[in-house]
C-alpha angles and dihedrals in degrees: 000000000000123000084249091067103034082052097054084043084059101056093038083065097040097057087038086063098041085054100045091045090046093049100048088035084060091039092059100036092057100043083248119154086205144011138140145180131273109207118192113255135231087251111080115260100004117129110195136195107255099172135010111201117199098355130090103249094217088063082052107045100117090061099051092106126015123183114253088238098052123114098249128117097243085051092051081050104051098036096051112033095242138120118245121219107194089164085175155002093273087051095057093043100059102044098026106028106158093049087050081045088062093040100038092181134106113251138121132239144184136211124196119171131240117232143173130185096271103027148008105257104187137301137279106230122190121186118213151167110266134255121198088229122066085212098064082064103046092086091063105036078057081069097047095059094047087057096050092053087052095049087037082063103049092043092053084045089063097055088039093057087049094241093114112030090197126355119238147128127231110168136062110305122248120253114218129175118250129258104269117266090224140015117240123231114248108260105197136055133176135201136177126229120211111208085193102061092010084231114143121207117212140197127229083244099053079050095071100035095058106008093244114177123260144079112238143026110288092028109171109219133166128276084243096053093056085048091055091056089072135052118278094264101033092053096052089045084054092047087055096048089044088056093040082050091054092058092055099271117101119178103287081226133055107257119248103220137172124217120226091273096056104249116127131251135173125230124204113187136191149157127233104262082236122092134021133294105290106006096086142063130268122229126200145187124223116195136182096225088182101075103073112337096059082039096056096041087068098042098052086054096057126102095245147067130267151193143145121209128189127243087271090051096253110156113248109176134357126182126224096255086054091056090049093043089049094046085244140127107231083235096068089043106053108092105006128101116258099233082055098042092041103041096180088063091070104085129098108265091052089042101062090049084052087062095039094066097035087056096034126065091209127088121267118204126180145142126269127191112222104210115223105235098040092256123140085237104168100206108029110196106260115274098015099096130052119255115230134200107216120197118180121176112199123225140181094261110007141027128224124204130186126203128208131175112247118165105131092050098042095044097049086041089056082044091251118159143161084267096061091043084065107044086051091050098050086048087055095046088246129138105250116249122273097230128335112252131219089197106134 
């Protein structure tokens, strides 16, 4: 590769990463679950979509580019140097309304412009539930600012440096997953026993599973200490173990324990393959089985169907009774998008309630048509798909769906009946149906 072009890779990466840092930096400064940045174009006056934080971009493709003169929010922004307040779906509608018109949702977003010391470069967009006062939002969109100044800089220092003669993005943006809402707690925490000197050396995890004592991490505690983490029983269950480990024979199962204050964990023991029986220490392993395996247990039991999604529609989790509503194996589902796993979804009617729930805090529910043979087949003939309720409650970082079999109440609703089954299937040359199922 020649200097030239390790040289323009450079600076791709380098303005990737300004973007990407600028985009989740805003998100999280303004309590937003998506946002982006819109970068100008090398055609004049198009602005285009160079990053999508925390939304799938195929939902979004219609709002990839937008023209500078067009009556939307990120052009006002750009155009004219100002920030754009939209706290709810009132709001948008009566200043924007043929953008609210396209996102019929309530949500709330915010546009901050992008500017350098020559020239305006893009805007910064966050994405946001709504709040019914534009002051409860001004705080954030503070930060926001701040941010775009920052990103404005360093864009101008690229040109300046003469990596980048003119910023500016010309092909699909890149579709990134938010920062997390939330962190979550570490769930696992090892220790070592030593038979020898009966000190146990503990990790800061296995400190705030249990509450061992200690400050730091290797913190060499007694072997009663580590008992009185536990409750009475438990900890003398655990001391045994500990001891059988020692001889070469540690508990053929994983223990079931409680800690003092009553909440479960799992302990796996064993001792290095190295040295003999009793010379040498025992390690363990301490989990929390509660946070997803004891979760997911339940969830694979119930009637429904269910699934979570991330914020770019990648499929999480999907219980046996959801591949079996959907026509797919889980396998085909985990880690594929839906619109990808479950190819009939992807048409426009089932799209725009995708967004829906993606933009909007609140809950969507609607009804979907499996078609039997797995098509995309827009219009089924009545009574030959199954009718689905879908449920799907938005969150900050995941989205969970449920799936219910509904035939009898959709089609009746869509004033389907056997009749019109009939007369479909005469017009088609077809033999009419014997009788219409409910079966899921």
């Amino acid at each position: 590769m020649s200097t030239g072009a390790e040289a323009a890779d450079r600076t791709a990466e380098r303005l990737v990463t300004l973007l990407i840092d600028a985009s989740a930096e805003a998100i999280g400064a303004a309590g937003g679950h998506a946002g982006g940045v819109y970068l100008g174009s090398r055609t004049p006056g198009l602005l285009r979509l160079a990053v999508l934080a925390g939304l799938p971009g195929p939902l979004f493709r219609p709002w990839w580019r937008l023209h500078a003169d067009s009556p939307f929010p990120v052009a006002d922004a750009y155009r004219l140097g100002v920030r754009v307040v939209l706290p709810d779906a009132a709001e948008t509608m009566r200043r924007y309304p043929q953008f609210a018109a396209g996102l019929p949702f309530p949500f709330g977003s915010l546009y901050v412009p992008v500017a350098g010391p020559a020239r305006t470069y893009g805007v910064l967009t966050v994405l946001r539930p709504p709040v019914p006062d534009t002051t409860e939002v001004l705080e954030g969109v503070e930060h926001m600012e701040r941010c775009a100044r920052d990103l404005g800089a360093a864009l101008g220092e690229l040109e300046r440096d003469g990596a980048a003669p003119r910023v500016a993005w010309d092909g699909e943006p890149l579709c990134i997953r938010p920062p997390a809402s939330r962190r979550h707690p570490q769930r696992a925490g090892s220790f070592s026993w030593d038979p020898g000197t009966g000190a146990v050396t503990v990790d800061e995890p296995l400190r705030a599973l249990l509450g061992a004592p200690g400050g730091h991490e290797g913190t060499v505690v007694t072997l009663q200490a580590l008992m009185a983490a536990l409750t009475p029983d438990d900890g003398h269950r655990m001391a045994a173990a500990l001891r059988q480990t020692a001889t070469g024979s540690p508990p053929p199962l994983p223990l079931y324990v409680r800690a003092a204050d009553g909440t479960l964990r799992l302990v796996e023991l064993w001792t290095p393959r190295a040295g003999p029986p009793g010379a040498g220490p025992v390690r363990g392993v301490v989990r929390d089985p509660a946070a997803g395996t004891v979760a997911d247990v339940a969830a694979d039991l119930l009637p429904d169907g269910v699934f979570c999604v991330d914020r770019l529609g990648t499929v999480v989790y999907a219980n046996p009774r959801a591949a079996q509503l959907l026509g797919r194996p889980r396998a085909k589902l985990l880690g594929h998008s839906l619109w990808e796993a479950v190819p009939w979804l992807d048409q426009a009617a089932y799209e725009d309630h995708l967004r829906g729930a993606l933009l909007s805090p609140e809950p969507v529910r609607f009804h979907v048509r499996r078609p039997p043979d797995d098509s995309r087949r827009t219009a089924p003939q009545p009574y030959e798909g199954d009718w689905l309720a879908v449920s799907i409650h938005p969150g900050p970082d995941l989205l969970t769906g449920t799936l219910r079999p509904a035939n009898r109440v959709a089609d009746a609703s869509a004033g389907l009946t056997p009749e019109h089954a009939a007369a479909g299937a005469a017009e088609a040359g077809e033999p009419p149906p014997a009788a219409a199922s409910t079966a899921p």
